[in-house]
N, C-alpha and C positions, 0 to 999 in steps of 0.2 A: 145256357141261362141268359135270359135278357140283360143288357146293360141296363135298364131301369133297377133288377133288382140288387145290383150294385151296391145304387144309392140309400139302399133302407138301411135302419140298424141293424147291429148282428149283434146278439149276446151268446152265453156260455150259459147251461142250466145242467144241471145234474139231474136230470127228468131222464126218462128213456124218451124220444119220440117214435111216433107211429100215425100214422095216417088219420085224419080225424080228431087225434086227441087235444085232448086241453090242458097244460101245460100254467102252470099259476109263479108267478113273478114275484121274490123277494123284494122287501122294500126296497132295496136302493135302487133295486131295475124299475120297479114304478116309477122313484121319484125321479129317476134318469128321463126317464122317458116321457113323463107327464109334465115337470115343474122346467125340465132344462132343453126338453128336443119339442117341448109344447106337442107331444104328441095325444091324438083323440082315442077313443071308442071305434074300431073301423078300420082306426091305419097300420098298414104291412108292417112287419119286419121279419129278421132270419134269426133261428135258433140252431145251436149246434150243443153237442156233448161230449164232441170225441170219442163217438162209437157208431152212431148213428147216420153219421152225414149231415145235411145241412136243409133246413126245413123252413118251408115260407110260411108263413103263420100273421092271425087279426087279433087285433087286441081289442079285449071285452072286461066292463067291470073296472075298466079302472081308475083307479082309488090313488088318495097320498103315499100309500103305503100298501098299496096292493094291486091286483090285477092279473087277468088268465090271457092265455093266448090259445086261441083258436088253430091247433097244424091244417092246411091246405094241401102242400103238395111239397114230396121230398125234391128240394134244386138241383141237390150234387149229394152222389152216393161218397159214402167213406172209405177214401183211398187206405189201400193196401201198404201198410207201414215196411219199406224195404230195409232199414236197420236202424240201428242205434247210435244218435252220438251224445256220448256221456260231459258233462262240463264240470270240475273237478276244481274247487276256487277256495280262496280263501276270503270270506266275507269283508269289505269294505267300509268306507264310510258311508252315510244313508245317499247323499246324492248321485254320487257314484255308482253304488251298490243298484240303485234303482235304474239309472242308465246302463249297466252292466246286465241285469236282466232282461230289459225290453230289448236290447238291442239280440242278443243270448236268443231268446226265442223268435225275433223276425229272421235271424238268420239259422234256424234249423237244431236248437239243440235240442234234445227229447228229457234228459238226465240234467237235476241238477244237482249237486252232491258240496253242500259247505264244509269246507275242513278246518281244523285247526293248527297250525304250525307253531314252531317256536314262536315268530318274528307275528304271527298273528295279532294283528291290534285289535279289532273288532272280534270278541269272542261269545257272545251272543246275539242271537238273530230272532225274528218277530215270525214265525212261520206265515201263521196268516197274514201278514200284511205282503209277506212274497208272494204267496200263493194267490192272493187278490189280482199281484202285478202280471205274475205271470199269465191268467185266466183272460185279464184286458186287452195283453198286448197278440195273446192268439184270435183275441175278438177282431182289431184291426188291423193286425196282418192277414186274416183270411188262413189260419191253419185250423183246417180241423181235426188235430188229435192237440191234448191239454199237457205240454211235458211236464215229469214226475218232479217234485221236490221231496229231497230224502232225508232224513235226521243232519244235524250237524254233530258231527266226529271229527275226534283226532287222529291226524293223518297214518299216525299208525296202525289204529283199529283198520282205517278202513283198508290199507293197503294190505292186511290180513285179510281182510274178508272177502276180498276184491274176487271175482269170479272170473279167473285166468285164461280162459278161452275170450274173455275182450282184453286186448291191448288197452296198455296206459300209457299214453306217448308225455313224458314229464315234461315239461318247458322250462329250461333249467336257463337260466341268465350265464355268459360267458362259458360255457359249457363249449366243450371237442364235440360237436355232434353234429348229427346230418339233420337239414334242415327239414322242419315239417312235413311239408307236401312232397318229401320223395322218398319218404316209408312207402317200400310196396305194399298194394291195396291195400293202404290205408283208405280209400275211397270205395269199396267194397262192399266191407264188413263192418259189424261193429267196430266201434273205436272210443279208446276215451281217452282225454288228453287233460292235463291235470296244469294250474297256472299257478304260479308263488302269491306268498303276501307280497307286502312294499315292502318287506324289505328285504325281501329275497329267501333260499333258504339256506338252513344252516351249513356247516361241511358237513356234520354228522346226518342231515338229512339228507343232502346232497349223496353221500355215501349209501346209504340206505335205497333210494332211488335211483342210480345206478346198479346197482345187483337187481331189486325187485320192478323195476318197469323198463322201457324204452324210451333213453333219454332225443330231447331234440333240440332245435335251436330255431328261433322266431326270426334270427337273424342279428346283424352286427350290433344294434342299440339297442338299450337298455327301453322296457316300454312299461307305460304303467299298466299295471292289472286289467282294467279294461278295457283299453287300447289292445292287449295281448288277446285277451278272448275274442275280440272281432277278427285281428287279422289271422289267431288258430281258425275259426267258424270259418271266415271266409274261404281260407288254402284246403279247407278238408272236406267242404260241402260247399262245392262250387254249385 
């Protein structure tokens, strides 16, 4: 691919692409593109699906609130997804919560799964406005597959209905346990690693967590929730 096309935008559409086709822009992608990137009638960018691959494309028609895009030529075929990693969290506060995501998907997680724990402070969540975050942040990191956001549940629904053939590697604070990244092939196979609230978890959850996953440790200090998701992401998807 040219480093010219680097520099064009990339969005996210839930269009199929294919060769030729014409592909029609929600407003916000208009007003993105027309009111804030001053973009014309004529000028490049890339579209992706997360199925499709990644597709150079002219934009025609466009309006405040609207506008097509012409596909050209596919850039880059859609890589072959080698496994899963699941991210297993307890919802935060908004600013946080937001840094917590973007960072979650620039560094590789496919699964995002909010729970609910005892010590849970924030117990409802804005699906689409995560689901917004998530979609942007694989626009500018250059992923093309969109990872899943799953219902929020409480941690015991889900650790029942958890599908046993992926490990759940628990990040327990002050925990007897071997450190993350030296679960055998844990770099492998699926994996999913599960992070506390703030304020940790309970004994009786802690209890429960040991029998039903595979407890670990992030290491000697205590970190906050986000902090702990980047250094899990980074030790397990190097």
């Amino acid at each position: 691919m040219s480093d010219d096309y680097f520099k064009l935008p990339r969005l996210f559409t839930s269009h199929a692409l294919s060769n030729k086709g014409d592909i029609p822009l929600d407003p916000a992608q208009a007003h993105y593109l027309g009111n804030v990137l001053r973009r014309k009638a004529g000028a490049q960018i890339r579209l992706f699906n997360g199925r499709d691959g990644e597709w150079l494309g002219t934009l025609s028609n466009l309006q405040k609130k609207s506008g097509d895009v012409t596909l050209e030529k596919q850039l880059h075929e859609q890589p072959t997804q080698i496994r899963k990693l699941h991210l297993l969290f307890s919802p935060i506060k908004k600013n946080r919560m937001d840094w917590l995501i973007e960072k979650a998907v620039e560094l590789g997680a496919t699964d995002f799964h909010p729970i609910i724990t005892q010590n849970t402070e924030v117990r409802k969540i804005n699906e689409d406005r995560l689901k917004a975050q998530i979609f942007e942040a694989a626009e500018q990191c250059e992923r093309f597959e969109i990872p899943t956001l799953h219902s929020l549940e409480k941690l015991d629904k889900t650790i029942k209905n958890w599908d046993t053939s992926t490990t759940i590697l628990s990040c327990i604070e002050r925990a007897n346990a071997p450190e993350i990244q030296d679960i055998q092939n844990a770099q492998k196979s699926d994996i999913a690693f599960l992070i506390g609230p703030e304020g940790g978890f309970t004994k009786e959850e802690k209890t429960q967590l040991e029998k039903q996953t595979t407890p670990v440790t992030l290491g000697q200090t205590i970190l906050r929730c986000e902090t702990a998701v980047v250094k899990a992401l980074i030790l397990l998807n190097p």
